[in-house]
C-alpha positions, 0 to 999 in steps of 0.5 A: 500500500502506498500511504499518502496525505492530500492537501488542496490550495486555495487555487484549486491545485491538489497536492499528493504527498508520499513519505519514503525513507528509503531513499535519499531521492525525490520524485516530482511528477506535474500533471495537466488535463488536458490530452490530444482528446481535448484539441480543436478537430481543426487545432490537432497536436497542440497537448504535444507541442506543449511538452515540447514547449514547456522545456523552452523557458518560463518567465523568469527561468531561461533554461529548465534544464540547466538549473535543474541539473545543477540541483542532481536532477533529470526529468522528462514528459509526455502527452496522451490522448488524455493527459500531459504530465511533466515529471523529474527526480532529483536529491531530496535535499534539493526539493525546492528547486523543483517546486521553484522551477514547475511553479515558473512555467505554471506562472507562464512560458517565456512565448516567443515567434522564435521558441515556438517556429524552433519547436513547430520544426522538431514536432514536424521533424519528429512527425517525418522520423516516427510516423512517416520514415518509420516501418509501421510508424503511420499504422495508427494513424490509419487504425485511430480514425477507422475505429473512431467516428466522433471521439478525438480519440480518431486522431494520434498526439501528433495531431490529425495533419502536421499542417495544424501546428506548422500553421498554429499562431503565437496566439493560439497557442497562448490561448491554449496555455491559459485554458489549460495550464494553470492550478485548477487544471493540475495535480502535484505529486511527490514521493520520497524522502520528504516530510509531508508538512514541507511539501506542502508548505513548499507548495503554498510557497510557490504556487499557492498565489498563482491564478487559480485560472477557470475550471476546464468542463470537457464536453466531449462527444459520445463514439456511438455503438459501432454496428458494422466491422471496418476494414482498411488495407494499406500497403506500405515499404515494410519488410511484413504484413502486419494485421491490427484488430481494434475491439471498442471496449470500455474506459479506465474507470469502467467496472468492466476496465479490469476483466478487459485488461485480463483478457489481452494478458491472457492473449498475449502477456508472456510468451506462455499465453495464448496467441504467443505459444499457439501461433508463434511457437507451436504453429509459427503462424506469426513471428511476434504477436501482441494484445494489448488495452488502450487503457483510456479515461473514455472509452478505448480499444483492445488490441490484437495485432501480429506480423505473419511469416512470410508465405502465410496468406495475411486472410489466413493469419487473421483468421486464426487470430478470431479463432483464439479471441472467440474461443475467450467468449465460448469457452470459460478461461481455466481457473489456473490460467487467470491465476497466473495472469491474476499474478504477473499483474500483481508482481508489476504493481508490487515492482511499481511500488519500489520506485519513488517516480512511479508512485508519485506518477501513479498517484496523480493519474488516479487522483485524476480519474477521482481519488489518488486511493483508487491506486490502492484498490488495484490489486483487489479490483483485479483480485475480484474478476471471475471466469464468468467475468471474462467470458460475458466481457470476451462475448460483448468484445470480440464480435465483428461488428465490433472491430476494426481490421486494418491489414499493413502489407507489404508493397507488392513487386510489380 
């Protein structure tokens, strides 16, 4: 169990506290609502620009990185499709810097012409390199708007069109900053060799007179039941097909979110399960496979995916894939088989919770979906899925009209 205390500013700021004496280190973790799900259709990639833009400077802090490695620390970022979050550790003796340095880019980024036109052409760079330049780097580029019709879950952190943020204004993304960067749009968290009373004393210090900014209301459009399977065949300059299947499924905070996550472990987690050991191993149908849940706030995917060998017929190879995925919805898993992945998800938590970054990170993300104690009810949640869970969940998922089929192959030769 990870022990926490909870205190929230005047300004709406929540800050979570974890005390471990273990360790000489301190991990800060800052993080926003706001994710690539909360961008204008036509404003796509501005969540990620930020993390690009956050490291520029602030308003009295030229250079994030250098203050901060002179106090011992590192730190890095990332953007989802619901959240941003900004995270460093650093020697707990130096824990002011932190709140000193993430306090000043809360307050406001140092917003120029020449820091955003820098980091528009490394977001444009980093679009060609992963997504473009990439085998299989566009795949859910394609997969994401396949699956979904309405939600902004149809479009990738880089955005929808690389056009949106090579054309975005110095406006525009100010105004982007001030709905979404400020204290009541934000959780602090800290974990490690800290006393509770001077984190929070800290926090007062250094961001409690900030503007609390207004309360973000997210009015999201609802993806509707897909009633019909979607395909899609792209050819790409790749040396394997590759076959994605897209299952709707339900979201992080759902009853069912835990059975859903069992499911794609007992396909794929360890070379034991399921899909590996039949496809891979004995029947080499595929040379690697994976099933995998999105694991997002609204509601996400499951997905199977896998790369068959060559000479097997791609039609074939997905075949095979509805064959395992039906058999979970017609045939109760054995008790031994959910134990076991029962226990390699206990064994990661119970590893997440030796490291001081993941517990500060873990405690704000589930503060975020409503209580930060919700991260200590893991282990029960999971703890309580039945055989007859996974088979009313597996029966409601894995239905064609429920998936989206998007076939990478390789180009053919002329």
């Amino acid at each position: 169990m990870v022990r926490f205390r909870k205190h929230t500013l005047s300004n709406g700021l929540r800050v979570l506290v974890h005390s471990d004496q273990t360790t000489p280190m301190a991990a800060v973790n800052v993080l926003y609502d706001v994710g690539a799900r909360d961008e204008d259709p036509e404003r796509t990639g501005f969540a990620h620009l930020f993390e690009h833009l956050m490291f520029e400077g602030s308003l009295h802090i030229p250079r994030f990185d250098y203050y901060l490695q002179h106090a011992g620390g590192e730190n890095n970022a990332f953007t989802t499709n619901d959240i941003t979050n900004y995270y460093l550790t650093l020697p707990a003796q130096n824990l002011e810097t932190a709140f000193w340095l993430e306090s000043d880019r809360m307050v406001g980024l140092a917003f120029s012409e020449a820091k955003l036109n820098t980091q528009k052409n490394v977001v444009t760079e980093e679009y060609r390199q992963s997504y473009l330049n990439q085998p299989y780097g566009d795949a859910w580029l394609l997969l994401r708007p396949l699956a979904y019709e309405v939600h902004p879950y149809r479009w990738s952190t880089i955005g929808k069109n690389i056009g949106h943020i090579q054309n975005a204004s110095l406006q525009e993304v100010q105004d982007f900053f001030t709905t979404f960067y400020h204290p009541a749009n934000a959780i602090l968290a800290v974990a490690g060799n800290v006393d509770p009373e001077n984190v929070f004393a800290l926090a007062e210090k250094w961001f409690g007179d900030i503007t609390a900014g207004n309360r973000y209301v997210r009015q999201l459009p609802a993806e509707p039941p897909q009633q019909q399977e979607k395909r899609l065949a792209a050819e790409r300059d790749v040396p394997q097909h590759q076959i994605y299947m897209a299952f709707h499924a339900c979201g992080r905070t759902h009853p069912d979110f835990h059975a859903t996550d069992l499911l794609s472990d007992i396909l794929s987690n360890g070379e034991s399960a399921r899909l590996p050991a039949k496809l891979v191993h004995d029947q080499k149908v595929f040379s690697e496979i994976n099933a995998y849940v999105t694991g997002n706030l609204d509601p996400g995917l499951l997905v199977i995916t896998g790369k068959p060998h060559h000479g097997v017929h791609i039609d074939d190879a997905e075949d095979m894939l509805w064959k395992e995925a039906h058999d979970l919805a017609v045939n109760a898993t054995d008790k031994r088989e959910l134990q076991k992945v029962k226990n390699r998800v206990e064994a990661t938590h119970t590893f997440s919770e030796s490291n001081v970054l993941a517990k500060a990170m873990n405690l704000a993300y589930y503060e975020l979906q409503g209580d930060a104690s919700l991260y200590n009810q893991q282990m029960e949640a999971y703890a309580r899925v039945t055989d007859e869970d996974l088979l009313r969940v597996a029966a409601s998922t894995f239905r064609k009209e429920n998936a989206s089929v998007l076939h990478y192959q390789t180009q053919r030769q002329p």
